[in-house]
C-alpha positions in Angstrom: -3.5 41.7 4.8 -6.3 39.3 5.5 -5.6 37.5 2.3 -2.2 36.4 3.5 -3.4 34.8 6.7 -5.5 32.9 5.2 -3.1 31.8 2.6 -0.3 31.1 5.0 -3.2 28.8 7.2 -3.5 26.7 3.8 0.3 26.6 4.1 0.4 25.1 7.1 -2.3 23.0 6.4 -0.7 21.2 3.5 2.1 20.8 4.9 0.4 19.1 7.4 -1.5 17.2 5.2 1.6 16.4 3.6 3.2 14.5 6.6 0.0 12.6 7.1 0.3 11.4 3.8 4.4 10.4 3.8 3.3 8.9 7.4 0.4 6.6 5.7 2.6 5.6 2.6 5.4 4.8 5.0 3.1 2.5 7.1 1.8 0.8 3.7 5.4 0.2 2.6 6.1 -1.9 6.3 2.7 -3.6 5.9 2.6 -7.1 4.4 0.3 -8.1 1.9 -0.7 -12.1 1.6 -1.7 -13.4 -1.9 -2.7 -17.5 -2.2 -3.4 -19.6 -4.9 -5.1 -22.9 -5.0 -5.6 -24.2 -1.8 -2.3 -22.4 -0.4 -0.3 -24.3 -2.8 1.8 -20.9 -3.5 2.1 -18.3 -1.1 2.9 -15.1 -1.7 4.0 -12.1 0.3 4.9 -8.7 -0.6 5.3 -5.3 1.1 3.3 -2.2 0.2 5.6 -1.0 -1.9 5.6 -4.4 -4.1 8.3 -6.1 -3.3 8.3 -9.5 -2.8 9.3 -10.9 0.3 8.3 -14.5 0.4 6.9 -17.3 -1.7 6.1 -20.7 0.0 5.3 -23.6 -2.3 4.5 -26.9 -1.3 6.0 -29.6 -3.2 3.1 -30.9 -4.3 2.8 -28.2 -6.3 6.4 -29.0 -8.3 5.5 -31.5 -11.2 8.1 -31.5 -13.6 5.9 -32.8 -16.2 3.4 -29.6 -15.8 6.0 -26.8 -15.2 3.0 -24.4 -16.4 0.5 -25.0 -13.9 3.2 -23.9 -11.1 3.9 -21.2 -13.1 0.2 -19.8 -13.1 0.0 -20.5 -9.4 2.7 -18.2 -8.8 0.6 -15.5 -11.2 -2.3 -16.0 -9.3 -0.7 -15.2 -5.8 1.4 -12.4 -6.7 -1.8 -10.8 -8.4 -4.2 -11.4 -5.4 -1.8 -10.1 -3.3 -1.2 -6.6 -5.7 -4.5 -6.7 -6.0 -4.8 -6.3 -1.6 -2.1 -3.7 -1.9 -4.0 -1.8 -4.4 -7.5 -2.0 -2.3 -5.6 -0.8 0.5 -3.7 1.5 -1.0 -6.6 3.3 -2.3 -8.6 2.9 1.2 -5.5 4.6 2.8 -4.3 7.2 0.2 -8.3 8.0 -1.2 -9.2 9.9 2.2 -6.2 12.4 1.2 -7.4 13.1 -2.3 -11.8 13.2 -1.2 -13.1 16.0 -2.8 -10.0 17.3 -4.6 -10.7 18.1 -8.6 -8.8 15.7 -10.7 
């Protein structure tokens, strides 16, 4: 009968653990994420979940004879601002996983 004390305090504790984790996510989701390129020319932000919620882009940055260069701008900020959901993501979610074997 010991056994199943022990098991049921496991239970209980990843359920717990399990809550903590939905809660986290859920605040990373409503957190916003900035990504810039080039001297704030394009201005990205997303939500933790990656979606896009805004772009800015100055008009200095529109030249309809280099179409491509606006084009990588908008790369850029979208990655750098993945990239900050990823770090922080990882910072978040990693202190769930610690020590697990994966």
């Amino acid at each position: 009968m010991r056994g199943m004390g022990n098991m049921q305090g496991m239970m209980k504790q990843m359920q717990k653990m399990q809550k903590e984790m939905g809660q986290t996510q859920e605040a990373l989701n409503n957190t916003e994420f900035v990504g810039k390129a080039a001297n704030d020319l394009v201005v990205v932000t997303m939500t933790g979940d990656k979606k896009m919620k805004d772009i800015a882009i100055k008009p200095e940055a529109i030249d309809p004879d280099d179409v491509d260069m606006l084009q990588d701008l908008i790369i850029m900020a979208t990655n750098e601002a993945m990239t900050e959901i990823d770090k922080q993501t990882q910072a978040q979610m990693g202190k769930f996983t610690k020590g697990l074997p994966f």
